[in-house]
C-alpha positions as CSV (number, residue, x, y, z in Angstrom):
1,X,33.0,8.1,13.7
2,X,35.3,5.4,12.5
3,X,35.0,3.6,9.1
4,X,32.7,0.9,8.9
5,X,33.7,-2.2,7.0
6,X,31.7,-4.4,4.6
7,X,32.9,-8.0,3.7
8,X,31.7,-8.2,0.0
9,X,31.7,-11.5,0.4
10,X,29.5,-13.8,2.7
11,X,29.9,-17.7,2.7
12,X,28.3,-19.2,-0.1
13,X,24.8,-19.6,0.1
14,X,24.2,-16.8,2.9
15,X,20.7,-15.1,2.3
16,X,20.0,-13.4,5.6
17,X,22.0,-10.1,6.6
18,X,25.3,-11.3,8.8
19,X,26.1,-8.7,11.6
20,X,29.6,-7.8,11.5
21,X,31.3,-6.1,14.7
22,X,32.5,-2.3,14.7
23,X,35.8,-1.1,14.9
24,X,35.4,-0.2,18.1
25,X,32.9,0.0,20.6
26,X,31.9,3.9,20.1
27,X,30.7,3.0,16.8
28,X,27.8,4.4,15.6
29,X,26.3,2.1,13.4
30,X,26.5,-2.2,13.0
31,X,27.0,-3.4,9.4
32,X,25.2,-6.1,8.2
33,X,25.8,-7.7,4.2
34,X,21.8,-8.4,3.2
35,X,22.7,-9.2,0.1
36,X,24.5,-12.5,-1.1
37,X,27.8,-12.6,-3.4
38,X,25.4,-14.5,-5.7
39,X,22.7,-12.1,-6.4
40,X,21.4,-12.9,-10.0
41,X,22.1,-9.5,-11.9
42,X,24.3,-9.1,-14.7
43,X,27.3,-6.7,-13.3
44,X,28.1,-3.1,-14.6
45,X,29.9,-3.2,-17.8
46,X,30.4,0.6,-18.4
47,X,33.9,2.2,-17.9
48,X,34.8,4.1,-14.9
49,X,34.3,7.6,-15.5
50,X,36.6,9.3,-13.0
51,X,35.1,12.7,-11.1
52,X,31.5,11.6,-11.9
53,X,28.5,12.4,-9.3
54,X,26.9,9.6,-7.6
55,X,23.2,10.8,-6.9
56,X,21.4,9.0,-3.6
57,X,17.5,9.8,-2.7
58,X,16.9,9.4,0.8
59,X,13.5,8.3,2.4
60,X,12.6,10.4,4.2
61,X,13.5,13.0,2.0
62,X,15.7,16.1,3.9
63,X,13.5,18.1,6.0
64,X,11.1,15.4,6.6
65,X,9.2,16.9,9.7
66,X,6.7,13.3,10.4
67,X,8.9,10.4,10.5
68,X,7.6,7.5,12.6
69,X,9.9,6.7,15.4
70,X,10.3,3.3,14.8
71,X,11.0,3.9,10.7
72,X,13.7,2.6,9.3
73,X,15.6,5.2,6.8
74,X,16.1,4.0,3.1
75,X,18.8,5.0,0.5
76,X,18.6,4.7,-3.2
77,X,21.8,5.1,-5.1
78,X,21.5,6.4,-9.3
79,X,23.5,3.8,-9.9
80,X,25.4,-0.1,-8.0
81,X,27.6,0.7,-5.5
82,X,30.9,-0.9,-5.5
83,X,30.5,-3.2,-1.3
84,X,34.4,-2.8,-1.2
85,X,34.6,1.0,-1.5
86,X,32.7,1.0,1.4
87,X,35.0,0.4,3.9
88,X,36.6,3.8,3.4
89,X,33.0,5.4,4.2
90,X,31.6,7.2,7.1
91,X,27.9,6.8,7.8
92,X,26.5,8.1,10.8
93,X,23.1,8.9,12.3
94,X,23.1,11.3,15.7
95,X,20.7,13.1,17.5
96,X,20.4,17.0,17.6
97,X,22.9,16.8,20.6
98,X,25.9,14.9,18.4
99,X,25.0,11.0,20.3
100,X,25.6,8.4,17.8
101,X,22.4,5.9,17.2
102,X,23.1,2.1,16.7
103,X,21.7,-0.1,14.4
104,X,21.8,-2.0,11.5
105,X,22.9,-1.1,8.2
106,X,22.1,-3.5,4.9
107,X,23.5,-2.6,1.7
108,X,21.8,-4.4,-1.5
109,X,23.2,-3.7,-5.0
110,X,22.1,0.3,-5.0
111,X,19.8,0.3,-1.6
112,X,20.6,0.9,1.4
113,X,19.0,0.7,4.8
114,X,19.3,1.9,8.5
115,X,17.1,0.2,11.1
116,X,17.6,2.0,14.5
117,X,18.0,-0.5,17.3
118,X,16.4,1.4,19.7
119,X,12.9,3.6,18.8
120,X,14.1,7.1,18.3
121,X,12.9,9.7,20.7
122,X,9.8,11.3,19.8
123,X,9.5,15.2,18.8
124,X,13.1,15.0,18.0
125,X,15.8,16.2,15.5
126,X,18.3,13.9,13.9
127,X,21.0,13.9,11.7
128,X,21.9,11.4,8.9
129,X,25.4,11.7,7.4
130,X,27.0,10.1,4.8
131,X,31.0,10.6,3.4
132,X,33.8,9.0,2.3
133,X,34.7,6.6,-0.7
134,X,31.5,5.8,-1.5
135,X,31.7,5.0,-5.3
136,X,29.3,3.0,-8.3
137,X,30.9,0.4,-10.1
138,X,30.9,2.6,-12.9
139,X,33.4,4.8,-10.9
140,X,31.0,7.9,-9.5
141,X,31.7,9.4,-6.3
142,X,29.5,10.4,-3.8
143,X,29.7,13.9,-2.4
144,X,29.2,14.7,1.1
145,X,25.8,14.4,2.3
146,X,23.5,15.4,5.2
147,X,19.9,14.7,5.7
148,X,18.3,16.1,8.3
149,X,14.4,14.9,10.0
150,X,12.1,15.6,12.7
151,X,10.3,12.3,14.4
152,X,6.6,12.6,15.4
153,X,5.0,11.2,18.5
154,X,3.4,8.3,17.2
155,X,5.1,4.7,16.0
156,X,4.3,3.6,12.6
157,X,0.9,1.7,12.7
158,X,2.4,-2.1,12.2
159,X,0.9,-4.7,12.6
160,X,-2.1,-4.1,11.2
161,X,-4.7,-6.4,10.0
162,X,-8.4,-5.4,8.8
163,X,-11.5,-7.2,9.9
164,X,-14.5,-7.7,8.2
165,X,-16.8,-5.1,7.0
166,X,-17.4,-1.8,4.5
167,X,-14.1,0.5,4.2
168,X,-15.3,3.8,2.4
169,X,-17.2,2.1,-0.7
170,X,-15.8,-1.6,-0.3
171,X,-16.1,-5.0,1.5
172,X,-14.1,-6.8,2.1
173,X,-13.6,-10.8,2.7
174,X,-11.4,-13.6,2.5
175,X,-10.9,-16.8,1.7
176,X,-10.8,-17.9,5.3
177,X,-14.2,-16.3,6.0
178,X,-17.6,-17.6,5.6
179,X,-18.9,-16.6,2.3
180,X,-15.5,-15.3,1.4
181,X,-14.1,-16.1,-1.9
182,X,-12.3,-19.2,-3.5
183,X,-9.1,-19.6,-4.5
184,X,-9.2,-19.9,-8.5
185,X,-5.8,-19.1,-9.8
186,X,-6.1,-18.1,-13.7
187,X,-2.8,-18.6,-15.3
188,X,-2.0,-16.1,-17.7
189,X,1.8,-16.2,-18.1
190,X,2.5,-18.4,-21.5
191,X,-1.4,-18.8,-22.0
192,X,-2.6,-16.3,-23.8
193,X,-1.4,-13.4,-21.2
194,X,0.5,-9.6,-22.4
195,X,4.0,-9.9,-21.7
196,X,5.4,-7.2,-19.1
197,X,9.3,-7.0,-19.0
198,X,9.9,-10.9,-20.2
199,X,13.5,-12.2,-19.4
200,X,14.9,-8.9,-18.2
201,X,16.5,-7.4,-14.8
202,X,14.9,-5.3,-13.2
203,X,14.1,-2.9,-10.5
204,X,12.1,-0.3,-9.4
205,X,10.2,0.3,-12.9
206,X,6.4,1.0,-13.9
207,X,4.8,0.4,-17.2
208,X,1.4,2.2,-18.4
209,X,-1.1,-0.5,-20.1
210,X,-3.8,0.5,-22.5
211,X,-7.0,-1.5,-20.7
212,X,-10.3,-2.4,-22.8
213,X,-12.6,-0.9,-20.7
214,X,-13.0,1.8,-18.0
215,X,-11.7,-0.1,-14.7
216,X,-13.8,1.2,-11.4
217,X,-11.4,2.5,-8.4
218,X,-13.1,4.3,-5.8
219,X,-15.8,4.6,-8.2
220,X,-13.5,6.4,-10.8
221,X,-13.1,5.2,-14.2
222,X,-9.6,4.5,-15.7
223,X,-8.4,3.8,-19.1
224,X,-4.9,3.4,-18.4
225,X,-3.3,1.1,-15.7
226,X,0.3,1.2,-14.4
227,X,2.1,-1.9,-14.0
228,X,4.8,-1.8,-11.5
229,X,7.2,-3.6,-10.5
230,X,7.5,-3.9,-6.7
231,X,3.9,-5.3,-6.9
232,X,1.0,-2.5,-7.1
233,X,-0.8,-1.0,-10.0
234,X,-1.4,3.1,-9.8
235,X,-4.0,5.4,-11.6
236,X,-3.5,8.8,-12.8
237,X,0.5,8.1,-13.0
238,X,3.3,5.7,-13.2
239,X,5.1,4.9,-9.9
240,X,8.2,3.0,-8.6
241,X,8.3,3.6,-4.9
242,X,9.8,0.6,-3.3
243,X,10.0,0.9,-0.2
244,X,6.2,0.5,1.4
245,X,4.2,2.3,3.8
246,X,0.7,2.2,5.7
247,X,-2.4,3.3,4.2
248,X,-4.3,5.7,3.8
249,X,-1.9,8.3,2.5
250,X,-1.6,11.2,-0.2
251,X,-0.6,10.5,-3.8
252,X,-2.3,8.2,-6.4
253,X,-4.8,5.8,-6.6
254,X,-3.5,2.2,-5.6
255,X,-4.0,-1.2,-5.6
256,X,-1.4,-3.3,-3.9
257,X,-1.4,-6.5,-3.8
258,X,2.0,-7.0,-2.5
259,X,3.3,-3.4,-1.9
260,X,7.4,-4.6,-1.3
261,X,10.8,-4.1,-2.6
262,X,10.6,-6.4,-5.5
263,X,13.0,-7.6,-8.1
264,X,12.7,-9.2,-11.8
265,X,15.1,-11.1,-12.1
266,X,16.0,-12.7,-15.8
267,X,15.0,-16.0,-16.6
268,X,12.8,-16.5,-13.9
269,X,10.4,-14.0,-13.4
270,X,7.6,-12.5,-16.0
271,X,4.7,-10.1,-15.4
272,X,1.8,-10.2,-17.6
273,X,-2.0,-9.2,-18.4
274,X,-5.1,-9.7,-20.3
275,X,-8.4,-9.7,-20.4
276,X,-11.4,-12.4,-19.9
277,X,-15.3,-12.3,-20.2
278,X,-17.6,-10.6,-22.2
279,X,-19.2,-7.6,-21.4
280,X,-20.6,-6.1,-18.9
281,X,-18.5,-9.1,-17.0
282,X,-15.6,-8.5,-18.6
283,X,-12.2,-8.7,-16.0
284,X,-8.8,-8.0,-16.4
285,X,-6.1,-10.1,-15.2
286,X,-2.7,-8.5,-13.7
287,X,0.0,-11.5,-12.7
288,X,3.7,-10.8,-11.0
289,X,4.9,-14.5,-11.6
290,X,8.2,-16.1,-9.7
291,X,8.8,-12.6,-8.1
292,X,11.6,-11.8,-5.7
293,X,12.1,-9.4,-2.7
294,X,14.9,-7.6,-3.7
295,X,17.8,-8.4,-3.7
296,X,18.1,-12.1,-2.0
297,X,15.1,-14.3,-1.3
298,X,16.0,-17.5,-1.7
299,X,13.1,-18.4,-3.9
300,X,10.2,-16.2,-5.3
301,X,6.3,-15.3,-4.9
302,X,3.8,-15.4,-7.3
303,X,0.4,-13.1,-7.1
304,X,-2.8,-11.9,-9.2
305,X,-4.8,-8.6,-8.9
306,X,-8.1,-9.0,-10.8
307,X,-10.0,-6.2,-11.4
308,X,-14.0,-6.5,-12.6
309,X,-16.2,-4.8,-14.7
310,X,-18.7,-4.3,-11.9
311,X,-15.6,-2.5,-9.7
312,X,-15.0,-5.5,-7.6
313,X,-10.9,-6.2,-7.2
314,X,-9.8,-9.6,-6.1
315,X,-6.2,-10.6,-4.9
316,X,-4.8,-14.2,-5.1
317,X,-1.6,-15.8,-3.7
318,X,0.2,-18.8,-5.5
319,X,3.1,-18.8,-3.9
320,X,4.1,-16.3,-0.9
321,X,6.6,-17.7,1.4
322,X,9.9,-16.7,-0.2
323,X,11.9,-18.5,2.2
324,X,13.3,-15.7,4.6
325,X,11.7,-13.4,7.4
326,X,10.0,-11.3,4.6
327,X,7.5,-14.1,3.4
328,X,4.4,-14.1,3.8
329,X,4.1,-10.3,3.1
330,X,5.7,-9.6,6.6
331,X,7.3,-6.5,4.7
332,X,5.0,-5.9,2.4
333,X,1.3,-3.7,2.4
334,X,-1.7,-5.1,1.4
335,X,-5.2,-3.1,0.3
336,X,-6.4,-0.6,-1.9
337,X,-5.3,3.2,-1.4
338,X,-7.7,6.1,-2.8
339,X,-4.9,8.7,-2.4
340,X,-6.6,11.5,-0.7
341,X,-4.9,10.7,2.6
342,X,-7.7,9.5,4.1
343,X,-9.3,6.7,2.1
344,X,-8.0,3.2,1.7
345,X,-9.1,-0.4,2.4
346,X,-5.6,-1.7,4.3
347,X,-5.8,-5.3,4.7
348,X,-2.1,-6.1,6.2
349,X,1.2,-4.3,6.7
350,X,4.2,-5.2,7.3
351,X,2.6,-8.8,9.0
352,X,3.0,-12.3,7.8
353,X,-1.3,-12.0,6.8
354,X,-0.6,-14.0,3.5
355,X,-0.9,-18.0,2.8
356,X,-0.3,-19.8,-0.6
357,X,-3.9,-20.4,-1.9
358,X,-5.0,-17.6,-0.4
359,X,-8.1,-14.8,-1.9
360,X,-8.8,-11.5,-1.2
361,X,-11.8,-10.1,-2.7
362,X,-13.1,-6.4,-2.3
363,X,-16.5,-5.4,-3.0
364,X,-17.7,-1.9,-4.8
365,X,-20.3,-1.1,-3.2
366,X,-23.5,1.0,-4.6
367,X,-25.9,2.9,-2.4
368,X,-29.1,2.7,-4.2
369,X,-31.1,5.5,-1.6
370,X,-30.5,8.5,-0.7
371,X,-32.1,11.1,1.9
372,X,-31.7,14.4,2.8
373,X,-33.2,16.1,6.0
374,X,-35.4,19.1,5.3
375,X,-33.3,21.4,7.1
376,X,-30.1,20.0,5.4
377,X,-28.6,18.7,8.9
378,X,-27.6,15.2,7.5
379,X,-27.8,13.0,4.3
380,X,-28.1,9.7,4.5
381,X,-27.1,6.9,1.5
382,X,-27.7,3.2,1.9
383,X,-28.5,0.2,-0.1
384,X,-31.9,-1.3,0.9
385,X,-30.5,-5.1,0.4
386,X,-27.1,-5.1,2.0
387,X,-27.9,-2.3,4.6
388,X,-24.1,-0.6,3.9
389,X,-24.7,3.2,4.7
390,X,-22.9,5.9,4.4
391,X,-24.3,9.4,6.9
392,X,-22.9,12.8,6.5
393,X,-23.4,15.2,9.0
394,X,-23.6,18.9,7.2
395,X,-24.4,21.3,9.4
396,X,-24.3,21.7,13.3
397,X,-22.0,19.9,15.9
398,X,-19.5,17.3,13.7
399,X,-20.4,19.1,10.6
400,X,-18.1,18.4,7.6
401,X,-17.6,14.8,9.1
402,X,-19.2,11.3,7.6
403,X,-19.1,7.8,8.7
404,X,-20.1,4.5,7.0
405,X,-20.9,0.8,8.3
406,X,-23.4,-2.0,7.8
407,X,-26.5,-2.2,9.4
408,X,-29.4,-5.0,9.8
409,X,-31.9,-4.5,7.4
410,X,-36.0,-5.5,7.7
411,X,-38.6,-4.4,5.2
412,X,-42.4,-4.3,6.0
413,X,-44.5,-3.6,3.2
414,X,-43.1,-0.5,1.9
415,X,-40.7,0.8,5.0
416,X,-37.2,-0.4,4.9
417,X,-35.7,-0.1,8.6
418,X,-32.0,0.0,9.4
419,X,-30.4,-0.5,12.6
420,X,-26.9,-1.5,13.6
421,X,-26.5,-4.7,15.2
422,X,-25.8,-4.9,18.7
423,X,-22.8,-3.6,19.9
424,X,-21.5,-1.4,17.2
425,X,-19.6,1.5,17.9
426,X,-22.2,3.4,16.2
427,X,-25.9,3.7,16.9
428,X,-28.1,4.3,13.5
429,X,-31.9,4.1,13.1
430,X,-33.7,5.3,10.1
431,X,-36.9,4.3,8.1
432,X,-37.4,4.5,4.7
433,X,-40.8,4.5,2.9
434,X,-40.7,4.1,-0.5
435,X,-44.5,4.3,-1.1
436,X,-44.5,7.8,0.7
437,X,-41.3,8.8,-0.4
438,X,-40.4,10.5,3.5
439,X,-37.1,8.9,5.3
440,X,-36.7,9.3,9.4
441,X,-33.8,9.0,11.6
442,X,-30.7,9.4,13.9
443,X,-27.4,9.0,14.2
444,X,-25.1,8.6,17.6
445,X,-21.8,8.3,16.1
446,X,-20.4,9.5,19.5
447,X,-22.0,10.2,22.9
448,X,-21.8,13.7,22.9
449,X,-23.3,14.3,19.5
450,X,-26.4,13.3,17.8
451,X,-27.6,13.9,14.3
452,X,-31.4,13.6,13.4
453,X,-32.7,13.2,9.3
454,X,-36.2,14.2,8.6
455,X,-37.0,13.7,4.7
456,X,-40.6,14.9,4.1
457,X,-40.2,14.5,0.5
458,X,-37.6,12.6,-1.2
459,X,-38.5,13.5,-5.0
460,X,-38.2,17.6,-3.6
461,X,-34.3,16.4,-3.3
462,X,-31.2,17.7,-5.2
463,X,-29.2,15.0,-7.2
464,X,-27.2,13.2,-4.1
465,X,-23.2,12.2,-4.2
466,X,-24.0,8.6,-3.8
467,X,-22.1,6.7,-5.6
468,X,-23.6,3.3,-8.0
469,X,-21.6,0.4,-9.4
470,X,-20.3,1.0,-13.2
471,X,-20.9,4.7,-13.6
472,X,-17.8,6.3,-12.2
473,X,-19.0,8.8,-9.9
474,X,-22.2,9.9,-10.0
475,X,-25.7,10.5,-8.7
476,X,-28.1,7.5,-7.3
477,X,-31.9,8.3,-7.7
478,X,-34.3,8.3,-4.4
């Protein structure tokens, strides 16, 4: 493939990536400059050091068997590439059978990205190859490198935005909904706030943070927050990822406000925390203030993530649209993560969901019942004023599986009934008695199986897994 050339530098002012034409028409890749001559970082200062190693981490990683055929591939460079050394370089992405693949290419300080043109084919191999002069502006080389990947049948899930309703332990509302939350920005940056990296550059970092009380995240305590800086907090370990993906997937606990390739930039933006209220109403505070998508908004965002004593987690928005195509989060995720791969509240990704002014509130939710069928077929957990329920099937067709929802609630005397409102995907019905202690029900969750609870005795019952706001995890009572 011939070299590709970079112009390292755009007319003043340019924010947006300028496509520049290949060499010739065979060429496998278009180059596009997404980063301005006036990014605000102070340049390398450290001598060349002739012969050293320039290290890159690819996403997806070598051998990468799953990738979406519409991802785009990201690079991450150990140290600032030098733009001009770059038009010496050969980077090329082919297909098992040696075709090149167009697309475009952005460069950004020590990032690089390759967005396909076209979606790749699925069930395919394909070859990503990098050579040439590529060199750090503290004079490391890159050696030769090839990164190979398998695509899967599916696209990556984008556009996606949530609706209303219960998402494995939490509600969720906004500040558009009825009932949904206000808008009450608490200011915590020169007020009183913990200062997180003040006046400093920088990129891709996480910092752990001591918290005053045990914070509640999928109903698991935490003593220790971390703070990062392309806008999430993780539990259980640091983390710096920056480039984002859909939820739910494997790896720690997070909370992402604004899950996006973010940049602190000196002078301008400052990250704090603190805490507010006394207990047991105690919240802590989290701000990214006058952020920016890294490497070349034009102007910056500013967010909160507020997390409650009683496990609820609000989300607020000062300031989102940071005056290019990425505003708005239309690049970033938004929701709350668990980590087991199959758990998360995902509100938006990748989609232009946010608004200055604008509140996100999740809601912990507890079950307060709990039944178990006599011949331990099913378990139900619900709570007898909000009707959320959660019904495991244990044994029989669908066994091992569980679904949750929110159903309509009536209480006569002492029977509490729940059924789902009309046209739910599910069908529940189940009684409770709390006088006689017995619980009756079934289940459709699809039409070719039905589940069926019959509690004779509910104080006969082992401890249950349901889960109840402010004790971690734990049992509820019947």
């Amino acid at each position: 493939m011939p070299p590709l050339s970079l112009n390292p530098h755009p007319a003043e002012g340019s924010m947006k990536p300028r496509m520049l034409a290949p060499f010739v028409a065979t060429a496998c890749l278009f180059l596009a400059l997404a980063c301005s001559s006036g990014r605000e970082q102070a340049p390398s200062t450290r001598a060349p050091v002739p012969g050293a190693s320039l290290q890159v981490r690819t996403e997806p990683a070598d051998g990468a068997l799953t990738v979406a055929r519409d991802a785009t591939l990201h690079l991450k460079f150990s140290e600032q590439l030098r733009p001009d050394t770059l038009t010496r370089a050969t980077v090329a992405l082919r297909d098992a059978a040696g075709n090149a693949v167009e697309g475009n290419l952005n460069l950004c300080g020590s990032k690089v990205t390759f967005t396909p043109a076209h979606l790749l084919q699925a069930n395919s191999s394909y070859i990503l190859s990098l050579s040439g002069a590529i060199a750090s502006e503290g004079g490391a080389n890159l050696q030769p490198q090839t990164i190979h990947f398998l695509t899967s049948e599916s696209l990556d899930p984008k556009p996606i935005m949530a609706a209303t309703g219960t998402g494995k332990n939490y509600r969720m509302t906004d500040s558009s909904m009825p009932g949904g939350p206000a808008f009450a920005w608490e200011e915590i940056v020169g007020t009183g706030g913990t200062p997180i990296w003040s006046g400093l550059n920088l990129d891709d970092s996480n910092t752990a943070i001591a918290l005053p009380f045990p914070v509640l995240v999928y109903g698991t305590g935490y003593t220790t927050a971390y703070y990062g800086s392309n806008g999430y907090l993780t539990f259980g370990g640091g983390d710096s990822t920056w480039s984002n993906y859909s939820f739910p997937t494997g790896g720690l606990p997070r909370i992402a406000p604004y899950f996006d390739d973010l940049y602190f930039l000196a002078g301008s933006t400052e990250g704090a925390w603190t805490v507010r209220g006394s207990a047991p109403n105690r919240r802590v505070i989290f701000e990214w203030k006058n952020i920016r998508r890294c490497c070349y908004s034009a102007t910056a965002v500013s967010f909160q993530t507020i997390i409650y004593e009683n496990g609820n987690i609000l989300f607020q928005y000062l300031t989102t649209n940071n005056g290019d195509s990425w505003g708005n989060g239309a690049g970033a995720t938004v929701g709350l993560n668990k980590g087991d791969g199959t758990t998360s509240w995902l509100y938006s990704y990748n989609t232009a969901s946010l608004a200055d002014g604008k509140a996100i509130l999740f809601t912990w939710v507890s079950y307060d019942t709990s039944c178990l069928d006599d011949q331990n077929r099913s378990r139900i957990c619900f709570n007898s004023q909000t009707g959320d329920w959660k019904w495991e099937i244990l044994s029989g067709p669908g066994a091992g599986t569980f679904y949750t929802g929110t159903a309509s609630v009536r209480t006569f005397l002492s029977t509490t009934f729940l059924t789902n409102p009309p046209g739910s995907p599910t069908n529940l019905s189940f009684n409770y008695d709390s006088a006689a202690h017995t619980g009756r029900g079934t289940f459709f969750p699809t039409p070719m199986v039905m589940s069926s609870l019959v509690d004779s005795n509910t104080l006969n019952n082992p401890p249950s897994p349901c889960m109840k706001v402010g004790a971690g995890t734990g049992a509820s009572p019947d």
